[in-house]
N, C-alpha and C positions, 0 to 999 in steps of 0.2 A: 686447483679448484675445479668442483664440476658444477655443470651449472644447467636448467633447461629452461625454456620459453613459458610462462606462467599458460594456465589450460584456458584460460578463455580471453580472446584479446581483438581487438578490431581496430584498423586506422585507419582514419576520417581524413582525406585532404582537405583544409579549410582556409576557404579567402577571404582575408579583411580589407575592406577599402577604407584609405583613407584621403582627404581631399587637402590642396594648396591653398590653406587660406589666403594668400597674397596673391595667387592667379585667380581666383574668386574675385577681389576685389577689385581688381583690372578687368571684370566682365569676362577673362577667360576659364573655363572650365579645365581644372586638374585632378585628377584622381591617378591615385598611383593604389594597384593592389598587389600585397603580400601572400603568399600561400607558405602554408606551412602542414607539417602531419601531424595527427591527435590519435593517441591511443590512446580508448577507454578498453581496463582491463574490470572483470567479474568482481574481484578482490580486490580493487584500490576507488577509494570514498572520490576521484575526480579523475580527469583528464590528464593528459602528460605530453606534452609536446616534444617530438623527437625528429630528429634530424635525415638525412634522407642515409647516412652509414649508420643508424642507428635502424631503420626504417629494413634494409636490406639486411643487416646483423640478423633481426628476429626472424628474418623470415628461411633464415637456414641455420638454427638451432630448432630443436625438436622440442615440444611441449611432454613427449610421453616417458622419454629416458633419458639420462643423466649423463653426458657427454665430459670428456675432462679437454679441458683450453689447451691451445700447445704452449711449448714454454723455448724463445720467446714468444707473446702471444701478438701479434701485428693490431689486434684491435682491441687490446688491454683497457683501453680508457674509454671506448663505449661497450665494452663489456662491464667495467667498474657502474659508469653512469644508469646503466641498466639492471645492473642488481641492487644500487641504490636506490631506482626510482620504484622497484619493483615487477617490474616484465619480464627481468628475465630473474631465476634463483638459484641461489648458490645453498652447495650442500656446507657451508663451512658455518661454524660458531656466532652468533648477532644474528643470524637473518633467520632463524630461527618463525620469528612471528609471522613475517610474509607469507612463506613458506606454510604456515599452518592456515593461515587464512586460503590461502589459494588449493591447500588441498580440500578445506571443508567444500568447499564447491562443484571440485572435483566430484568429489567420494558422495557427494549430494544429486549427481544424474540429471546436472543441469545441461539443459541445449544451451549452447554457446549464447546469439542471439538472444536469449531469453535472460540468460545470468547476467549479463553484460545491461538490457534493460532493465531489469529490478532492481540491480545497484545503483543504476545513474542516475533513476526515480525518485529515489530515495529522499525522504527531508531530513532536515537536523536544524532545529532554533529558527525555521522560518514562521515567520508571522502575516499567514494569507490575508489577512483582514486588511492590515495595516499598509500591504505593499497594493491591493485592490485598492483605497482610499487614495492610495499617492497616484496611481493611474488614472483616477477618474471610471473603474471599471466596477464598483459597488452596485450601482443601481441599472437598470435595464436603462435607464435614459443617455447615462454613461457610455453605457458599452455602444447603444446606436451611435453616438456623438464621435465616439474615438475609434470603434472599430468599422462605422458605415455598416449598413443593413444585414443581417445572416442572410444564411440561403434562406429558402422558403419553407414553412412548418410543415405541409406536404410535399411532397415530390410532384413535380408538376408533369404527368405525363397526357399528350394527346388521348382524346378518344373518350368512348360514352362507357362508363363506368356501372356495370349491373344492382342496383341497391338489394341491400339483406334484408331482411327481415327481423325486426327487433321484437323480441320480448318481453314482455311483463315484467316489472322491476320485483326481486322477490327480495327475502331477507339478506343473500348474501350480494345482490348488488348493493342495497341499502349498507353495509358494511363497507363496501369498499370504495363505495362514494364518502365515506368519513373519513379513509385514508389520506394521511396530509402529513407533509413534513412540520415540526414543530419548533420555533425559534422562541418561543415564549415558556417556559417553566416553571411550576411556583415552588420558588425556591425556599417558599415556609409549610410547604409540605409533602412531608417522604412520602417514598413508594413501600409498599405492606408487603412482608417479608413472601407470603401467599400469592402476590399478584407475578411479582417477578420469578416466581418459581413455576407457574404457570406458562408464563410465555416461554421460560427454557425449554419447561415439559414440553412442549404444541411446536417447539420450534431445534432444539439441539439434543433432547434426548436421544436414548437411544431405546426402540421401543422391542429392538429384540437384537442377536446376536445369531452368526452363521462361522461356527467354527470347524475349520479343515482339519486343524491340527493345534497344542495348545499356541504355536507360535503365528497361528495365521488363522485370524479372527476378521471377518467383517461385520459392519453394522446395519439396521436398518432404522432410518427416521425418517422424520414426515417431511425431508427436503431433498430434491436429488441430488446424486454425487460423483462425479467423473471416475467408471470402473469399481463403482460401487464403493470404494477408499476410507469417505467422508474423513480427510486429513486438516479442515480447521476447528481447529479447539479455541471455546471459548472462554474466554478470561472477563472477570468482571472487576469493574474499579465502583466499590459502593461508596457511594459522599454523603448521602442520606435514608440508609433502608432501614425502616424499623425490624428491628432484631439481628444486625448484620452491625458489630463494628466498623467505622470507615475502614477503605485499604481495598487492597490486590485480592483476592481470588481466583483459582482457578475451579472450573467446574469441568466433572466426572461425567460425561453423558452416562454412563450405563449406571450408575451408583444414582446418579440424578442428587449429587452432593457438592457443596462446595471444601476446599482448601482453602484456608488460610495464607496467603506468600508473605514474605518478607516486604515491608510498606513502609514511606517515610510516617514520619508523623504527621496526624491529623490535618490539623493546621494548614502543613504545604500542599495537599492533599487538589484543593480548588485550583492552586496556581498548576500543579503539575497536570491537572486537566487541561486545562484552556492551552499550557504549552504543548504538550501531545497534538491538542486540538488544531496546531496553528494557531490562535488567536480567535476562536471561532468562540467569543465568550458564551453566547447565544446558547450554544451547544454544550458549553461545561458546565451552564447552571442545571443538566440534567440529574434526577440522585443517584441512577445508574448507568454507567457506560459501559459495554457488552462489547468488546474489544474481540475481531475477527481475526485470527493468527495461523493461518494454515502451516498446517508441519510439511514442508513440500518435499522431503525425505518418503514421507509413506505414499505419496503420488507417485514421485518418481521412481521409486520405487519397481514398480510396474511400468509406468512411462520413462523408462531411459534413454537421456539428450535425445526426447520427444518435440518435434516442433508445436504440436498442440500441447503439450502435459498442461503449461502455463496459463494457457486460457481456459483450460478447464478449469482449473484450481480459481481462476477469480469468477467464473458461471456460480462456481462453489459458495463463494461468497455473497455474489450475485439474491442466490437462492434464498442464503438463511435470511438476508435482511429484507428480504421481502418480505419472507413468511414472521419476522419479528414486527414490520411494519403493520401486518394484518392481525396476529396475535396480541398484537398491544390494543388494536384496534377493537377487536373485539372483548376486551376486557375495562374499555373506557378510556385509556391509560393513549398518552400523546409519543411519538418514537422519531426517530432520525436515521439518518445513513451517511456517514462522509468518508471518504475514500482523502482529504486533502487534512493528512496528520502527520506529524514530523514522528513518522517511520523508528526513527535511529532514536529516538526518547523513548518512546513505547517498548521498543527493543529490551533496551537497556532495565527500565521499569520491570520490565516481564523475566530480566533472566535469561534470553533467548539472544542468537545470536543473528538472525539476519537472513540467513543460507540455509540451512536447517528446517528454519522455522520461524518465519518473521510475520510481521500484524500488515496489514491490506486495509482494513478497515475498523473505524469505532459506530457502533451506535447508540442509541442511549434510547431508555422507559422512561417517566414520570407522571407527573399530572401538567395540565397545561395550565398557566396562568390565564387570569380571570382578564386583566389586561393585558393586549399587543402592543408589546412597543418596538421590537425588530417586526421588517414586516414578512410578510410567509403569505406564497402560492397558492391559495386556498378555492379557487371560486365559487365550490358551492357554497362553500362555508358552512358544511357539515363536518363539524369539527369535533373531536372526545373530549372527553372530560367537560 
């Protein structure tokens, strides 16, 4: 059997303590702490705890070639352990799938660091809402109470500070004083097939095209984009748009058209938001959510196993929800930005595999309800709709 070291992998020495409850209660203080090693690999959904021969195993097989074991092999059984749990992969029959997982990552130009962070990030069937409530961490009162004070909302630095000069409020301040996250949505009425094709136009089109060759195309839109790339595409999940069936699309920046995907039915349509959403009901009763999925294949592309490539690619994301935040704004229309989505549902929903080309963020257009009953950060309360 030949076998090499999975491409992207890191171990974590990790200490748990734990205490003597019965020297406790004798007034004497016990604690005994365990160390142990943790490898998070690019391509495996958790952590792996392994041993300190398993620990030195990995680190003298080679991640890039294909080595054959000796025969007898002296460390047979944490070589077994290791192509079971996944870190290290064998070229033989069954491992098949590891092995294609770990090269899509590869063959994807991810910096180690970076692939290894986006996987571990990742949600699947978490529900933010629900687990904030059992903390006590929902409302700012909370978070003072359980967490004690944040740092300070400025930076507190000595010394006399020069004042600017402010100017005249004109139309486009007045615009982005209306800017406001929206937890209220009225969920008896859609968004007009014209409004939401508007904010793509003003925000993910593509308002022209720079071709080198026919296989090497870049774009130009009204957001910027790390090396000019603009590698997130977005997908929209309609729940209520006049003239738009519920369901998945994707949308064509330069065609400025939607695609139809493959969708559950109607019906599940609500629940599959909210669980995407995390539990963020708030957020699902919007009628469109505009799901941010960068293809970090065409970043990387150009950026290969780049220590930055990564943080461009979410500035990338950064950018458009801004520019959808103020595009919605300026059309009337109430909008959102959440970064805290179960990742691994979205995925799956989209087609899409993770490495490749995985979702970072959802936002959502509608109209705002007439009543607030979540509450939302508003202070001027210059609000849309």
């Amino acid at each position: 059997m030949r076998v090499r070291r999975c491409t992207h992998v890191v171990l974590e020495p990790r200490e748990s303590v734990s205490f003597d409850i019965a020297a406790l209660l004798r007034g004497r203080a016990a604690a005994d702490s365990r160390f142990e090693w943790v490898a998070f690999a690019s391509h495996l959904d958790g952590p792996v705890a392994v041993d300190e021969a398993a620990r030195d195993l990995l680190g003298s097989i080679s991640a890039r070639r294909w080595s054959e074991r000796p025969q007898p092999d002296p460390h047979a059984a944490t070589v077994s352990a290791l192509v079971e749990c996944g870190l290290l992969l064998a070229d033989t029959t069954g491992h098949d799938g590891m092995r294609d997982r770990d090269e899509t990552m590869r063959d994807a130009n991810w910096w180690s660091l970076t692939a290894i962070a986006h996987r571990h990030s990742r949600w699947a069937g978490v529900d933010s809402v629900s687990d904030m409530r059992a903390q006590g961490l929902d409302t700012a009162t909370g978070l003072r109470a359980t967490l004690g004070p944040p740092p300070p909302s400025v930076l507190p630095l000595a010394g006399l500070y020069q004042p600017l000069p402010q100017q005249g409020a004109d139309a486009f301040d007045q615009l982005l004083a209306k800017r406001a996250t929206c937890r209220n949505f009225d969920q008896d009425k859609p968004l007009e097939l014209p409004l939401l094709a508007q904010v793509l136009q003003r925000t993910v089109m593509a308002h022209a095209e720079v071709r080198i060759d026919p296989e090497t195309v870049f774009l130009k839109k009204n957001v910027p984009s790390g090396g000019g790339l603009h590698p997130t595409e977005t997908w929209l999940l309609a729940l209520r748009v006049e003239g738009l069936a519920p369901g998945f699309y994707h949308y064509h920046p330069v065609q400025h058209a939607l695609l139809p995907r493959p969708s559950p039915a109607p019906e599940t349509l609500a629940e599959l938001a909210r669980r995407m959403l995390s539990g963020q009901e708030w957020f699902a009763d919007a009628p469109a959510l505009l799901i941010l999925a960068p293809r970090f294949e065409r970043s990387f592309w150009k950026y290969r196993n780049h220590a930055k490539a990564y943080r461009a690619v979410l500035l990338d994301v950064g950018h458009i929800s801004q520019a959808i935040y103020t595009s919605a704004t300026a059309a009337g229309l109430a909008s959102f930005v959440t970064a805290a989505i179960n990742e691994e549902e979205v995925d799956r929903a989209l087609g899409v595999d993770g490495a490749g080309q995985g979702a970072v963020a959802i936002c959502g257009v509608g109209w705002r309800a007439a009543e607030q009953v979540t509450a939302e950060f508003d202070p001027p309360r210059h609000r849309p709709g």
